[in-house]
C-alpha positions as CSV (number, residue, x, y, z in Angstrom):
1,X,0.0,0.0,0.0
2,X,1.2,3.8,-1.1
3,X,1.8,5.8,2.1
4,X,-0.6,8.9,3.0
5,X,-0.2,11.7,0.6
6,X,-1.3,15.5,1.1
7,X,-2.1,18.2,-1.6
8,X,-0.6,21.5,-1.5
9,X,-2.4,23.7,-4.5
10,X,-3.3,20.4,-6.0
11,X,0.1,18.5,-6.0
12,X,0.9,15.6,-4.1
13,X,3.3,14.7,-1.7
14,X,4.4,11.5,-0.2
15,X,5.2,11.1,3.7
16,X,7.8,9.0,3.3
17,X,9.9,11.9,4.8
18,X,9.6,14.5,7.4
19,X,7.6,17.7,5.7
20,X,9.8,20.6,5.8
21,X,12.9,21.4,6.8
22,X,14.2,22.5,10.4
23,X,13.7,26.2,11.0
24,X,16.6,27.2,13.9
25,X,15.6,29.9,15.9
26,X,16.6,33.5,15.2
27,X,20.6,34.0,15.3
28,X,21.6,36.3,18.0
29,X,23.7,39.5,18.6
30,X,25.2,39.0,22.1
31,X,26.6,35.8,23.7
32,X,24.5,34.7,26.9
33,X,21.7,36.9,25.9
34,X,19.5,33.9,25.0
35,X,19.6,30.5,26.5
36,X,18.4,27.3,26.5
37,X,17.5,24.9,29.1
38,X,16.1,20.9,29.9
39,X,16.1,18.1,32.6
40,X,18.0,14.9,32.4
41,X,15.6,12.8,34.5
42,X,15.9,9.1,35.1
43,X,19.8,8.7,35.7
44,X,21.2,6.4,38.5
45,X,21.4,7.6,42.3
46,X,24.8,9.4,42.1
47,X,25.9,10.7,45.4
48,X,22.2,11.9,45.7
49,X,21.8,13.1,42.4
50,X,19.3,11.8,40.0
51,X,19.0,14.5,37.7
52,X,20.9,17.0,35.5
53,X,20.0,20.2,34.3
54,X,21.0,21.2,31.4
55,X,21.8,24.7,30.2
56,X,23.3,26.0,26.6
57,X,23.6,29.4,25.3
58,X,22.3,30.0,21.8
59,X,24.9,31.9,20.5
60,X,28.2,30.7,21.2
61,X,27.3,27.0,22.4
62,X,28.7,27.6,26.0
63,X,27.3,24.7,28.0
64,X,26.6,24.3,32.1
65,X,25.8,20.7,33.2
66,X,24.2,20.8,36.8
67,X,23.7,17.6,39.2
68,X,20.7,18.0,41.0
69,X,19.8,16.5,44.6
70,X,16.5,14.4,44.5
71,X,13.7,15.2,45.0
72,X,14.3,18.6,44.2
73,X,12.1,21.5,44.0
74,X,11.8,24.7,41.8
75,X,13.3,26.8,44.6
76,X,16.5,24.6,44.4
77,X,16.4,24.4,40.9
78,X,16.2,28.7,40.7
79,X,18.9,28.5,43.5
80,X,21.3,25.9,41.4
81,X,20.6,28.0,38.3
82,X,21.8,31.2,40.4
83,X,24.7,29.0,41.5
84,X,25.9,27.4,38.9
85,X,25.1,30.1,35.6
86,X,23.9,33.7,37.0
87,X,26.9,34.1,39.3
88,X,29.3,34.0,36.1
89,X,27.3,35.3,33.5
90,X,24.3,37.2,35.0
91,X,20.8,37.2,34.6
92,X,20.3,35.8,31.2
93,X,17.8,37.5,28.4
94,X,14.5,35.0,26.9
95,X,15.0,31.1,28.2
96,X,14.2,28.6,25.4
97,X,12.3,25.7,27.4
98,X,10.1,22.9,27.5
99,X,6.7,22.7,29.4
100,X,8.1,21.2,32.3
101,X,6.4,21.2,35.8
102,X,9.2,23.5,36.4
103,X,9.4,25.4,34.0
104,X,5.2,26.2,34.2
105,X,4.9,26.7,38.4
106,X,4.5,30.3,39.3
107,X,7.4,30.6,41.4
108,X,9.4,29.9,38.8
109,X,7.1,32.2,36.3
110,X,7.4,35.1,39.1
111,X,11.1,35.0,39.7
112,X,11.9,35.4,36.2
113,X,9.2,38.1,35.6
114,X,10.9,40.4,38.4
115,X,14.5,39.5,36.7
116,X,13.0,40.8,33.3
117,X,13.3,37.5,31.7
118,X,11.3,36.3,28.6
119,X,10.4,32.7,29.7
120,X,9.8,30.8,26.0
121,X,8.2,27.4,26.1
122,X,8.0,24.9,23.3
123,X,5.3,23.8,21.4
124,X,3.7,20.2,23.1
125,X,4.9,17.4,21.7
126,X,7.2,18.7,19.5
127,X,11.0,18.9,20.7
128,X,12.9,20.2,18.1
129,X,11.9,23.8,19.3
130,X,14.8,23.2,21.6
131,X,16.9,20.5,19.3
132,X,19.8,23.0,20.6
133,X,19.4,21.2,24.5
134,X,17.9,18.0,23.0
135,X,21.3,17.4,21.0
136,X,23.2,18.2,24.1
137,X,21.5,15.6,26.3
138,X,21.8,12.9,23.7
139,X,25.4,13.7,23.9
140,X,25.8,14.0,27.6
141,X,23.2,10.3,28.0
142,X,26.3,8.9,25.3
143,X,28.6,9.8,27.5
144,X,27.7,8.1,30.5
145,X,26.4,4.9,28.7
146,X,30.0,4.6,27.0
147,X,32.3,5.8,29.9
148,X,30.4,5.1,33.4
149,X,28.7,2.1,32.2
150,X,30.6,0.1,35.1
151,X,30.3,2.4,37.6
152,X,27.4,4.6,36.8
153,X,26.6,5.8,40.1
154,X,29.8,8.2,40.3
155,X,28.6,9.7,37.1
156,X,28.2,13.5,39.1
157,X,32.1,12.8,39.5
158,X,32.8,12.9,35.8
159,X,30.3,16.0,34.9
160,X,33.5,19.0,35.5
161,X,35.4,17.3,32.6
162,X,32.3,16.7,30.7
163,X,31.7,20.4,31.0
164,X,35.4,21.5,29.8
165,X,35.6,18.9,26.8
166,X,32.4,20.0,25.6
167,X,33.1,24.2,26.1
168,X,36.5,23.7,24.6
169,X,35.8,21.2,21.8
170,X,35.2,22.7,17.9
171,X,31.7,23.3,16.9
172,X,31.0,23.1,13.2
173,X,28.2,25.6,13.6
174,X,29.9,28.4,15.3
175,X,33.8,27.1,13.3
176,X,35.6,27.5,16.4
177,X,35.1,26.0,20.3
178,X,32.5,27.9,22.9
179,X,34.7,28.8,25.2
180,X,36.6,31.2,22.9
181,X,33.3,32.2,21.5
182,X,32.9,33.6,24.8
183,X,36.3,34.5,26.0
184,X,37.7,36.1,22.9
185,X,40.6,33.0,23.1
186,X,41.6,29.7,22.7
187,X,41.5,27.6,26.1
188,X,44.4,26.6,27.7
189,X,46.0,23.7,26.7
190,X,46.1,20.5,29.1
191,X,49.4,18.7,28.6
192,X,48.4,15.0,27.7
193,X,49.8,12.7,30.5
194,X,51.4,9.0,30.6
195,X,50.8,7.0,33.8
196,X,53.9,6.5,35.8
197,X,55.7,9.6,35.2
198,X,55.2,11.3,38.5
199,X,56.9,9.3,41.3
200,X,53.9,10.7,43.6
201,X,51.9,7.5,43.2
202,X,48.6,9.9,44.1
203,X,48.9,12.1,42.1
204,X,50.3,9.5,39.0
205,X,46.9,7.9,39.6
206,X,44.6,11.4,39.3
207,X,46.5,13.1,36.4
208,X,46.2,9.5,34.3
209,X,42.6,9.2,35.0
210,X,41.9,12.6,33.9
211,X,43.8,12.4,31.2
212,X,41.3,9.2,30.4
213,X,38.4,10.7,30.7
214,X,38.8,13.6,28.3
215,X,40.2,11.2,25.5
216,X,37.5,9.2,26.1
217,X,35.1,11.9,25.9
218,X,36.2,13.2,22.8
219,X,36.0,9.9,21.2
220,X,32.1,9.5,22.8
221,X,31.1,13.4,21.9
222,X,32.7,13.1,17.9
223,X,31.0,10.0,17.2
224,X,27.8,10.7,18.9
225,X,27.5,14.3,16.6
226,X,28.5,12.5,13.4
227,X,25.6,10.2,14.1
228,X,23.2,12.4,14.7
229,X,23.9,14.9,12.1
230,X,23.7,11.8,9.3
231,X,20.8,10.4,10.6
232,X,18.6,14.2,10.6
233,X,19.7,14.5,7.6
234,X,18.6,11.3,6.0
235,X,14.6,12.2,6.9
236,X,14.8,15.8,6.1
237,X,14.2,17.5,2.9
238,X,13.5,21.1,1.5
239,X,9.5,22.3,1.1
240,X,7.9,25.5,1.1
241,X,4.4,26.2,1.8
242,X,2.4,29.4,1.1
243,X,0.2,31.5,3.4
244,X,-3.8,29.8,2.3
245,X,-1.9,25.9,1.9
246,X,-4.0,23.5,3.3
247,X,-2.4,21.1,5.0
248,X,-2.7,17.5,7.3
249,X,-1.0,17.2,10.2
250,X,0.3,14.1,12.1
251,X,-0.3,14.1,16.1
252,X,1.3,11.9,18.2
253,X,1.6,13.0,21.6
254,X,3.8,11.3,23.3
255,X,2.4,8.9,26.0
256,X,4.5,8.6,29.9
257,X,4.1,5.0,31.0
258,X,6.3,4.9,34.1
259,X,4.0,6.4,36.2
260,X,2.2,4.9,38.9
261,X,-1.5,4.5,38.6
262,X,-3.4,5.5,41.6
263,X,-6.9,4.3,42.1
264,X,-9.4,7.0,42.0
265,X,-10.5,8.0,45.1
266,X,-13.8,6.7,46.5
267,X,-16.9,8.7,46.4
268,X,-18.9,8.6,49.3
């Protein structure tokens, strides 16, 4: 059987593909004017922490990855925020986001009102109006599979030179690294280091397994980008529509089944 076709001022067009191609949001002027943000949720019990937030600036890419202690609240997540991306950069400009409980709670609304902060939520079911964060996590959920897979509960350990690899590393899209995006330079250089050349057995052991885990990293985060780039590519391609088209559209919300069911309560 064919698949589904629509007509668009009486032409057809198959579905085989995704319809359209991705619109990025408007470029910027000013780095850490407009930001991104999203929850890694589900990860194992690391020191307490069970979730990540995850914040990216639109403009030059500069990433902050932020272990969370569970449960957490939106007061603590406003406070980790303040902690961990308004103390070096400020109070940010609009805040690309989901439709989080978070992200929707009137504290959260209020705070950011006050600051003079655009809050920006996605459409419903449809993540690529944030594919900036979306890629990031896929990236950062890589990581941990591939590197803390046999011990994935000190995974918070590992997140500082997750953070530098990724704010140092090139970015196609920007042609040079975030952190000199931001910083007007290149990063300073960490001199590779071979295990047993300090007599210090202590410190021998930490510099070799941080030299480790940023080669390791760079071979996760490469390969993981590659793969995704080829594969959006593949179910992409170009189409224009005019203001009058008429159009079907596809819904398929997406459906949470790890939630407990609770009996309704009992009427009396």
């Amino acid at each position: 059987m064919p698949p589904p076709a629509i007509h668009v001022n009486g032409s057809s067009r198959s579905l085989c593909r995704v319809e359209g191609l991705l619109k990025p949001l408007l470029v910027l002027c000013q780095v850490l004017e407009d930001i991104s943000m999203d929850f890694i949720e589900g990860l194992p019990v690391s020191g307490g922490r069970s979730v990540l937030l995850v914040v990216v600036d639109r403009l030059c890419k500069y990433a902050h990855f932020m272990a969370l202690l569970h449960p957490y609240t939106t007061r603590t997540v406003v406070e980790e925020f303040i902690q961990g991306v308004v103390r070096h950069h400020g109070i940010p400009g609009p805040i690309v986001c989901n439709r989080d409980a978070i992200f929707t709670s009137a504290f959260w609304n209020e705070f950011f009102q006050r600051t003079g902060t655009q809050i920006n939520m996605s459409t419903a079911y449809h993540l690529q109006s944030d594919g900036q964060t979306e890629v990031v996590n896929m990236c950062v959920e890589k990581y941990r599979r591939c590197f803390a897979h046999q011990q994935p509960r000190l995974w918070h350990m590992f997140l500082p030179w997750v953070e530098l690899w990724y704010n140092t590393s090139f970015h196609r899209t920007i042609d040079m690294s975030p952190y000199k995006a931001l910083y007007g330079c290149e990063p300073p250089s960490i001199i590779p280091y071979r295990e047993g050349d300090n007599r210090m057995e202590a410190v021998d052991q930490l510099l070799g397994r941080c030299d480790e885990v940023l080669r390791a990293l760079k071979a996760t985060f490469v390969a993981a980008n590659e793969y995704t780039r080829l594969r959006a590519n593949l179910k992409r391609r170009d189409l224009q529509f005019e203001v009058g088209d008429w159009v079907l559209l596809r819904l398929q919300p997406y459906r949470q089944h790890s939630f407990f069911r609770r009996a309704a309560p009992r009427r009396s």
